[in-house]
C-alpha positions as CSV (number, residue, x, y, z in Angstrom):
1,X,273.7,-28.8,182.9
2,X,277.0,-27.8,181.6
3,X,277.5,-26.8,177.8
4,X,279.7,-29.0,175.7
5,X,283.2,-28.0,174.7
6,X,282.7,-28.7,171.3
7,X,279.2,-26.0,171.5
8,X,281.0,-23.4,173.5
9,X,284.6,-23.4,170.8
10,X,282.2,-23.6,167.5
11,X,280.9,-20.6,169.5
12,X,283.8,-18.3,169.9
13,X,285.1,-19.6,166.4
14,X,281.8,-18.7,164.7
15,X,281.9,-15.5,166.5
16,X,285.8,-14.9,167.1
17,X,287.2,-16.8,163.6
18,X,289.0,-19.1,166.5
19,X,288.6,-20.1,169.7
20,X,291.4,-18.3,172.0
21,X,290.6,-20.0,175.3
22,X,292.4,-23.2,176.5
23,X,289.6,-26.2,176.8
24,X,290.1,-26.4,180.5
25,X,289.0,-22.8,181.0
26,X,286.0,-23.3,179.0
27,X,285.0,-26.4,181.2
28,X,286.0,-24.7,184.2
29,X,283.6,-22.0,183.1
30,X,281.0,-24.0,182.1
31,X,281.0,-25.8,185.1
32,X,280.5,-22.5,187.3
33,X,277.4,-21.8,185.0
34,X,275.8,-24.9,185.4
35,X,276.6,-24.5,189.2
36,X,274.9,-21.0,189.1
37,X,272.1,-21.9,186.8
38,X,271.2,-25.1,189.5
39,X,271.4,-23.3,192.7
40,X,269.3,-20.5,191.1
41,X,266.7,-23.4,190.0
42,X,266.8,-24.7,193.5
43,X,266.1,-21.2,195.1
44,X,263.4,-20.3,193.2
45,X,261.9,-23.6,193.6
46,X,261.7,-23.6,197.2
47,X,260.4,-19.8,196.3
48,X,257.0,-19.0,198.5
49,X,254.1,-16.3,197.3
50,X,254.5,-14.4,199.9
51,X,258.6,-14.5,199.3
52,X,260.0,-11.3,199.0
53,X,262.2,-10.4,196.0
54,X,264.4,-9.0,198.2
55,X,265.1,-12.3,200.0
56,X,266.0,-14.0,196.4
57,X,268.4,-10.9,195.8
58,X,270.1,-11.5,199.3
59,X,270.7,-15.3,198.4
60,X,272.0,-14.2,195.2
61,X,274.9,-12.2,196.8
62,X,275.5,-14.3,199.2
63,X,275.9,-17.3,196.9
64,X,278.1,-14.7,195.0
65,X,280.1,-14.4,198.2
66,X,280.8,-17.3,199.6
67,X,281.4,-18.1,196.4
68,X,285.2,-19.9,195.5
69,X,285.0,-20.3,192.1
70,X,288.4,-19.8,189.9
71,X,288.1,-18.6,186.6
């Protein structure tokens, strides 16, 4: 699930005084997290016990790849 706008510039103006980043790169980015965050849900889901981490590490750089997200 993708954070709000309004949650992510109350963040950098909380932290930064103001929030420096155009809206549609903060949605842009929070789109690629959520995006991350679900695939990484749905590996580790479908995650055996006798999975290797190894084979989770592999997906992660391959997801990290293939990968075509703009930011």
């Amino acid at each position: 699930m993708a954070m709000s706008l309004e949650y992510m510039k109350a963040q950098l103006t909380q932290d930064m005084g103001r929030c420096p980043i155009p809206d549609g790169s903060l949605l842009t980015y929070a789109a690629t997290l959520a995006d991350l965050s679900d695939q990484i849900n749905m590996a580790a889901k479908a995650l055996q016990p006798e999975d290797e981490a190894a084979g989770f590490s592999g997906f992660l750089d391959s997801f990290a790849q293939t990968s075509n997200h703009a930011f």
